[in-house]
C-alpha positions as CSV (number, residue, x, y, z in Angstrom):
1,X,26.0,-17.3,54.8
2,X,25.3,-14.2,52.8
3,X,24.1,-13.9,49.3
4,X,27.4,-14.0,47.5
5,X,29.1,-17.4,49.5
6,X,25.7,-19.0,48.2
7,X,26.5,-17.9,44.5
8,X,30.2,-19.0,44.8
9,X,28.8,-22.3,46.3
10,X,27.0,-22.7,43.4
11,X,29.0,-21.8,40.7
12,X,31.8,-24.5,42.6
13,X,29.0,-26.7,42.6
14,X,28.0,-26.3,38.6
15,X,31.7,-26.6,38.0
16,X,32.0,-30.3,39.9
17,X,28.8,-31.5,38.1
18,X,30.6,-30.4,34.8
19,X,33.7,-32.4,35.9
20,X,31.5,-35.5,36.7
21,X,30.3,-35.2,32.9
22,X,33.5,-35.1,31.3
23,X,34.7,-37.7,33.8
24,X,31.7,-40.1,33.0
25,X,32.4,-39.3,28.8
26,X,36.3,-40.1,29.2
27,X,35.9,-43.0,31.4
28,X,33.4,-44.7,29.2
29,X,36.2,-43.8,25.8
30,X,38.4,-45.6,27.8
31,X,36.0,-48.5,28.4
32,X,35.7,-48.4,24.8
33,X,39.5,-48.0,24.2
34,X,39.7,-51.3,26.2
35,X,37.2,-53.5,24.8
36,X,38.1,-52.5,21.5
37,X,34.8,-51.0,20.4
38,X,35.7,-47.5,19.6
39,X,32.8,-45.0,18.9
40,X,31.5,-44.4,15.2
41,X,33.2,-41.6,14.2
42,X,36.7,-43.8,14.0
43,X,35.5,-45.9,11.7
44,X,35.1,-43.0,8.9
45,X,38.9,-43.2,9.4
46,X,39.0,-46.1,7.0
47,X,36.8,-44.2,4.4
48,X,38.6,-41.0,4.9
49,X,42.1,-42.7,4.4
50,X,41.3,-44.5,1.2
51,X,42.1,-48.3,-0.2
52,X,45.2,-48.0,-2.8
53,X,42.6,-49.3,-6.2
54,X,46.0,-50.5,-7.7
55,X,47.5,-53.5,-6.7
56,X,49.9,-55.9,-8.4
57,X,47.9,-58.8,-10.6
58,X,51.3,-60.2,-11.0
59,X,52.6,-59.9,-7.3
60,X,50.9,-61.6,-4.3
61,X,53.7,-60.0,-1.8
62,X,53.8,-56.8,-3.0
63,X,50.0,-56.4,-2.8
64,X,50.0,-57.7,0.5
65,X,52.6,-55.3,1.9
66,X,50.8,-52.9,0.3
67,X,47.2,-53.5,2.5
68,X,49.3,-54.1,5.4
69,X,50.9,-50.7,5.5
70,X,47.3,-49.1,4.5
71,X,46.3,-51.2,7.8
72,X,48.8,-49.9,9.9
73,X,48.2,-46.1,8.7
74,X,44.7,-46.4,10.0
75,X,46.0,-47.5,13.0
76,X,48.2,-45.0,13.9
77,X,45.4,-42.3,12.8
78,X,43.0,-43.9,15.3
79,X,46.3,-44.0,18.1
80,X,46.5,-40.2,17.0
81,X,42.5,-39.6,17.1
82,X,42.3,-41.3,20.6
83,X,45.3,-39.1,21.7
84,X,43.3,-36.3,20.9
85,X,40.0,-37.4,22.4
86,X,41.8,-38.2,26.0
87,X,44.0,-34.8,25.7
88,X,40.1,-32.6,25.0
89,X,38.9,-34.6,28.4
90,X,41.9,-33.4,30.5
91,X,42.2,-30.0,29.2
92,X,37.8,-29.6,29.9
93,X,38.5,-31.3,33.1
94,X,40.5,-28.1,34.3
C-alpha cells in the first residue's frame, strides 16, 4: 500500500472510533432513558419551568389540577429534551 491508502485507512479508522463514542454516549442515554435515571441536566427542567406560587386556599381540586398540569409540562419538556438528545446522536453518527 502506498502513502495515501494508509492515510485514508486512517482517517476511516478515526472516523469508526468516533462512531463507537457516540454509540457508547447514546446507548448509555438510552440505558438511562430506561431505568428512569436521566442525567442532571433534566432535572434543571423543573427549576427552569417554575411552580405556579398561587394556588387556591379555598379549592383543594383546583390546586391539584393545577400541579398536575405543571407535572405533565415538565414531562413533555423532558419527552422533547430526550427527542433532541437521541436526534444530536444520529445526526453525529453520520
Amino acid at each position: 500500500m502506498n502513502n495515501q491508502e494508509n492515510e485514508y485507512i486512517n482517517r476511516l479508522i478515526t472516523i469508526r472510533e468516533k462512531q463507537t463514542e457516540i454509540w457508547k454516549e447514546q446507548l448509555m442515554l438510552e440505558i438511562r432513558i430506561h431505568c428512569k435515571f436521566l442525567p442532571q441536566n433534566f432535572d434543571h427542567l423543573e427549576n427552569f419551568i417554575s411552580p405556579i406560587d398561587y394556588l387556591p386556599l379555598n379549592n383543594n381540586a383546583k390546586a391539584i389540577e393545577i400541579n398536575n398540569k405543571h407535572f405533565r409540562i415538565i414531562q413533555e419538556a423532558k419527552r422533547q429534551w430526550l427527542n433532541y438528545f437521541l436526534n444530536i446522536y444520529e445526526v453525529k453518527i453520520q
